[in-house]
N, C-alpha and C positions, 0 to 999 in steps of 0.2 A: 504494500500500500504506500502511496505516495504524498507527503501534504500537499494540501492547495492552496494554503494560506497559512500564517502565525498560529493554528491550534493545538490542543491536547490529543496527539491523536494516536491512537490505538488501533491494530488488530488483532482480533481474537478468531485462534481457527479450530474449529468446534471438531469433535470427534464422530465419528458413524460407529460402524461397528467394529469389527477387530482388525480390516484391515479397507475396506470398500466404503466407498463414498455413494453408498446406495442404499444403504438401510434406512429403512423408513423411520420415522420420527413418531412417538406416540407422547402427547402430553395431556394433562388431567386439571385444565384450571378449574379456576371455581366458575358457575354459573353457566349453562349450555346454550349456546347462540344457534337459532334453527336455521336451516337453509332449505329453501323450497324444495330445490331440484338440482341434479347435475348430471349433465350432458356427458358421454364420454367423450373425451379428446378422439379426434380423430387421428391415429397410426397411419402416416402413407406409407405401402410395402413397398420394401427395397428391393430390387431384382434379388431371384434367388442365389446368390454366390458369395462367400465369405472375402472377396480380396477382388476389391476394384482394377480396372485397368490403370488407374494412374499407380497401384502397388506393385502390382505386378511389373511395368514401364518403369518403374523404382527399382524395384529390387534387380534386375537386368539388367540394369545400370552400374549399379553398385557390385554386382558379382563381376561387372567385366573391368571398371576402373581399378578395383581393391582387390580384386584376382580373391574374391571368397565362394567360395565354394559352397556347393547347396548342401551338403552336409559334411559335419567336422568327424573324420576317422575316429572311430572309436568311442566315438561320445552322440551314439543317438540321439534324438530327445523324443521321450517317450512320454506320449497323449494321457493324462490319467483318464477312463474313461467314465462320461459324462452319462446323463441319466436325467436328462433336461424336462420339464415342465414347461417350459418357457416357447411360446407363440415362434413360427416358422416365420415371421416380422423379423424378428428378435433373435433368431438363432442365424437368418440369413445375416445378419450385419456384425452379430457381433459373439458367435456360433467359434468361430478358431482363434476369440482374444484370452488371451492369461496379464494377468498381472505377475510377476519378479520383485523380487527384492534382493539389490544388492549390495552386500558390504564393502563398505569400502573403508581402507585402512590410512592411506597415505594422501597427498594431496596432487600426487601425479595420477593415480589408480582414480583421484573424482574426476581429474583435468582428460583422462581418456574414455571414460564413461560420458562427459559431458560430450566430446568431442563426437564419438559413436553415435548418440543420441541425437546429435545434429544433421550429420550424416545421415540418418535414417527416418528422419523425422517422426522421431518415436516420441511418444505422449506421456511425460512425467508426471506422476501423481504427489508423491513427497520427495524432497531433497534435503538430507541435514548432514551434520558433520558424521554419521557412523553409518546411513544405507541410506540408497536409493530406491524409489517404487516403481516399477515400468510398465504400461499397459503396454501390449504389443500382439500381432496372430505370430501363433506357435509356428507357423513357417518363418519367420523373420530371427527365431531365434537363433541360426545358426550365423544367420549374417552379422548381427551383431557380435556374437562370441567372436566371429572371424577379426571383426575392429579392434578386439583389447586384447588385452598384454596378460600372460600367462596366469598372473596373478588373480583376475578377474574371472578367469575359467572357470572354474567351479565355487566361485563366492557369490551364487544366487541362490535363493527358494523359492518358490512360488508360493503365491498366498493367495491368490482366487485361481482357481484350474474352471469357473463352469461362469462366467462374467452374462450370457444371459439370462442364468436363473437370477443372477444379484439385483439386475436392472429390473427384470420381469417385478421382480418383491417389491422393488422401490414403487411401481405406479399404484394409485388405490386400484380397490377391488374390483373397480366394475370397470377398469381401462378396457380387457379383452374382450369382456362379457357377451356372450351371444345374446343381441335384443332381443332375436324372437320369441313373441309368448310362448312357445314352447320347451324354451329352452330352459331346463330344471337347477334355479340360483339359490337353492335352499343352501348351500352348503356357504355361501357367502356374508358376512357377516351385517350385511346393512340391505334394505329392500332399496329399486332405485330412484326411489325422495331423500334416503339419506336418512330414514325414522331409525331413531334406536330402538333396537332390540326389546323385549319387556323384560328383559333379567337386567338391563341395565341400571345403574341410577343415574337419570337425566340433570339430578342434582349435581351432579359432581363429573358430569363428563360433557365435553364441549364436542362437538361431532366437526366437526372444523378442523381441529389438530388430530383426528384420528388418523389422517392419510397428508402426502403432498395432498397441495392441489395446484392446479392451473390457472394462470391470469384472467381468463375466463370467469372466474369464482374467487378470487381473489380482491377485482375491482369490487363486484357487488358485495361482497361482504365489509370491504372497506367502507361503501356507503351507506350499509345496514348500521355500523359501527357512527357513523355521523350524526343518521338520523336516530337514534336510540339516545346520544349522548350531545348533544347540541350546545351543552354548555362547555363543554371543553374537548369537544373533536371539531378538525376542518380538515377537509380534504385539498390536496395543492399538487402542482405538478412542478417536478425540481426539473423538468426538459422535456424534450423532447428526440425521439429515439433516430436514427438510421433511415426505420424504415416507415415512421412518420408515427410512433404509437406516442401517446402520455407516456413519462417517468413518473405514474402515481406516490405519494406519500401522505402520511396521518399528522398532522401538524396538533399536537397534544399539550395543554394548559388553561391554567385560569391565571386571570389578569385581574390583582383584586380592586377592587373600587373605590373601597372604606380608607383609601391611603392617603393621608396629604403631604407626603415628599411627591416632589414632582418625582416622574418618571425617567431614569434611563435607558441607553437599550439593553433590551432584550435578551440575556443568557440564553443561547442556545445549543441546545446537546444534537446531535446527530447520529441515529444508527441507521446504518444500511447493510443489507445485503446483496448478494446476488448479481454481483459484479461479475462475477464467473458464469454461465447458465448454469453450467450442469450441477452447481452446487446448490442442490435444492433445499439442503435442510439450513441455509444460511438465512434464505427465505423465510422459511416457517419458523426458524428461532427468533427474526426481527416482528412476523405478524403475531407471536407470542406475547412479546414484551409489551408489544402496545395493548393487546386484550389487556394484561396484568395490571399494563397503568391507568389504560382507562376504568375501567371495571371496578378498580380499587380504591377512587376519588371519591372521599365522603367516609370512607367504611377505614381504610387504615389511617392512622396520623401521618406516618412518615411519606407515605408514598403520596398524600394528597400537599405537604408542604413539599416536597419535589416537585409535583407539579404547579403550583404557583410560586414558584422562586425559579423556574427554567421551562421554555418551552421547549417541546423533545419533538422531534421530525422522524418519522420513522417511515424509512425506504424499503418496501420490502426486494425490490430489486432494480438496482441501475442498470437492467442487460434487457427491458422487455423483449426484444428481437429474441436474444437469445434464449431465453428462459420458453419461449411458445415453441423458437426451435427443438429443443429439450424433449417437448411431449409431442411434438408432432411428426419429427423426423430421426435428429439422432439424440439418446439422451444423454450419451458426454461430449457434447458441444462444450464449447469453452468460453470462446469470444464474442464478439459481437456479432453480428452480420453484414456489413459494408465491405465493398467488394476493393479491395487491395491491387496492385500492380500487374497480378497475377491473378487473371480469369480465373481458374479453378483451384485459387485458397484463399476461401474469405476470412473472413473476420480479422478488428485488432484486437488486444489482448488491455481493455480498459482499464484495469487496475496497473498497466505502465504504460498509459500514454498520457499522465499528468504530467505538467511543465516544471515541477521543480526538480531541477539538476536532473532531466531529462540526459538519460544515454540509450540510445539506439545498439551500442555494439555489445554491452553488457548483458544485454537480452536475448538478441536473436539473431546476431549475428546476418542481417541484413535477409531476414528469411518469410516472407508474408506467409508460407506452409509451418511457420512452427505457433505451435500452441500460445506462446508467451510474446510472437507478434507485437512491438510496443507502437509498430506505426515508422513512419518515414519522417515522422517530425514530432514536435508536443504538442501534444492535443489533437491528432489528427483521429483519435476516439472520437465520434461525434459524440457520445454520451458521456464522455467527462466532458468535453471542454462547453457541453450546454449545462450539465450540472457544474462547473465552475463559475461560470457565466449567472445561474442564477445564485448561488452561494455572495458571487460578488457583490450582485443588487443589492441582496438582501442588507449585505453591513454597509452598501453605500447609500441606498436610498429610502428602506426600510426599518431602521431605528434598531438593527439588529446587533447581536454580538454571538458571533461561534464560538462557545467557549471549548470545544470537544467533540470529536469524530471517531465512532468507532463503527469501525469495517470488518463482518464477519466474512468467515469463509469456512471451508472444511481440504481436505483431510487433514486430522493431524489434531492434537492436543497441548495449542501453544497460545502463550500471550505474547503479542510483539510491539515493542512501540519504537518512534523515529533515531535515526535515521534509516532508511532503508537505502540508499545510495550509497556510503560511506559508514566507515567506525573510525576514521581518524576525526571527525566534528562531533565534539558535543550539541547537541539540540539544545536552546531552550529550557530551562526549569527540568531539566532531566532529571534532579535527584525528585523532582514530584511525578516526573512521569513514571520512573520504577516505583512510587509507592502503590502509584496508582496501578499497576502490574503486576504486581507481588498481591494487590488488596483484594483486585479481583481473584487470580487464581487458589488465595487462602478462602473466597467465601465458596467459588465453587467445591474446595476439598471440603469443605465442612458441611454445605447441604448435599454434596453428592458424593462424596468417597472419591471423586476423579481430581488427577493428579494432572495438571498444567505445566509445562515448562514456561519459564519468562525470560527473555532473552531481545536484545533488539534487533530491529528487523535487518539490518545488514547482515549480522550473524547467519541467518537464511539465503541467502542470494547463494 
């Protein structure tokens, strides 16, 4: 994450499950918010074949410049075999992907991994000082081994062998579901209005956070959320996207009236998600936080004097392109959707295409097909440089002040804060930004048992 201005700013990257960035999110607030209806997303099928012509035109390449061989002597790589539930959608596309993990010891053994990775324009999932995570199809893995140094040979494991049952798990329950009246959905856990169950307690289960959901369901509940709470929800739009959609968000506070200091501006907090698409549970941990604050205004002390002492703006996603891309075509999309230099690799990579201490070579090594894409210049994300754009108004013409940014993401179980560019600069009030990193990851260990690392964000690069 990148600043955009003078803030406190923070990211926190939330955990899934043991090792995928596909498990579903189940949360239990207080008070059940109904929802009429929901539509399933429409799945467009992928031709049936696990490995496009531009992989295949890749790999052909690469076996003939790097002289790698389609497989390594002696070192099979042997299939564990799968036993999929998962839609012929879903096994077409993503049917021969594994995820890797691998260690690495030395800082030439990251520097040839990285290198590999480039080359091959393989899709990292974590990157820290002790392994790497690789998604990649189990043909590709021979090519890679071919790239590194002995060392690297046998210093992987894999940790997903069956990547379309994980995704399949991720969509709610009725994504595949046969509409036809005939077709028998007792075993599913919700009729499709979305009624809870009669064993449930409606008291204590919000049918909302039972599953992702889609931007589709998403807006209207943000405006269910408006209209229920009028005295301290407004709906706002921090940009506008690529491919012409709202940047929705919940602009959350009370402004009290009974005050005779004049007024200054405005504290304001910022959390966002969903800068990534395919990080969907960054998403539903930001449309969390706001049920919690809204919902909780009048009824706890503390969290109703938070919200009149700071307005709080909650994004559930700065990627709408991407995030609809997600459920409608592929679900680990990454970046945005605007079309790059390169016809057939889109998207930039908006969480580094912010203009502070902007570097293009640190990233992506001048590559619009890699993941982490930061763009040909600063700001060439259309969805930051409109969410910068309105962030600016805000404290120039709007009476406002950003006192704090925090940028969720997933995978991984880390708090990071600035710099991300550099560890030779101090930031800023640093020793208050580790308290404020150490404070969150101590309240998580105490309501949840989960362990946070804190570290700043340069350390990750």
């Amino acid at each position: 994450m990148r600043q955009l201005f003078d803030w406190c700013a923070v990211a926190i990257i939330l955990p899934l499950s043991s090792f995928s960035p596909l498990t579903t999110a189940t949360y239990l607030p207080s008070g059940p918010q109904q929802l009429s209806s929901l539509s399933p997303p429409t799945f467009h099928q992928q031709p049936s074949r696990t490995r496009s012509v531009f992989s295949r035109l890749r790999d052909g390449l690469i076996r003939t410049i790097w002289s790698v061989p389609c497989t390594r002597a002696g070192q099979p790589i042997q299939a564990k075999p799968i036993s999929s539930t998962a839609p012929t959608t879903l096994l077409a596309r993503y049917g021969g992907d594994v995820v890797l993990r691998f260690n690495v010891t030395t800082p030439d053994e990251a520097a040839a991994l990285a290198d590999a990775v480039n080359v091959l324009f393989l899709d990292v999932w974590e990157s820290n000082a002790d392994w790497v995570d690789i998604r990649l199809a189990k043909d590709v893995i021979p090519s890679l081994l071919g790239l590194l140094p002995p060392s690297l040979q046998h210093a992987h494991t894999p940790l997903m062998h069956d990547l379309a049952q994980a995704i399949y798990e991720s969509y709610p329950s009725l994504t595949f579901e046969d509409p036809s009246p005939q077709a028998n959905n007792e075993h599913r856990p919700f009729s499709p209005v979305l009624q809870a169950p009669a064993f449930e307690d409606t008291d204590q289960t919000n049918i909302f956070f039972r599953n992702y959901q889609p931007l589709s369901v998403i807006i209207p509940w943000m405006r269910l959320l408006r209209s229920l709470f009028p005295t301290h929800v407004r709906i706002i739009n921090v940009g506008i996207s690529y491919e012409g959609r709202d940047i929705p968000a919940l602009r959350v506070g009370v402004h009290p009236t009974n005050s005779e200091k004049p007024s200054g501006p405005r504290k304001t907090i910022i959390i966002a998600g969903g800068s990534h698409a395919r990080e969907w549970i960054s998403t539903s941990t930001v449309n969390y936080v706001a049920y919690s604050f809204i919902t909780a205004y009048g009824k706890n002390k503390e969290m109703t004097r938070l919200l009149e002492e700071f307005d709080w703006v909650f994004i559930p996603t700065l990627n709408p392109d991407g995030y609809v891309y997600t459920w409608e075509n592929d679900r680990l999309w990454r970046k945005n959707r605007q079309q790059t230099s390169l016809r057939f690799c889109k998207g930039v990579d908006i969480d580094h295409s912010y203009g502070y201490k902007w570097d293009h070579e640190s990233h992506t090594a001048n590559n619009p097909c890699s993941e982490s894409f930061a763009g040909e210049g600063p700001f060439q994300g259309v969805e930051a440089r409109r969410f910068a754009n309105w962030a600016r108004n805000e404290t120039t013409n709007n009476n406002v002040s950003i006192v704090a940014f925090v940028d969720l993401h997933s995978y991984s179980q880390q708090i990071l804060y600035p710099y991300a560019y550099t560890c030779s600069t101090a930031p800023p009030a640093l020793e208050n930004l580790e308290e404020l990193a150490i404070g969150l990851a101590k309240a998580i260990r105490i309501t949840s048992g989960e362990i946070y690392s804190v570290t700043a964000a340069c350390e990750e690069r």
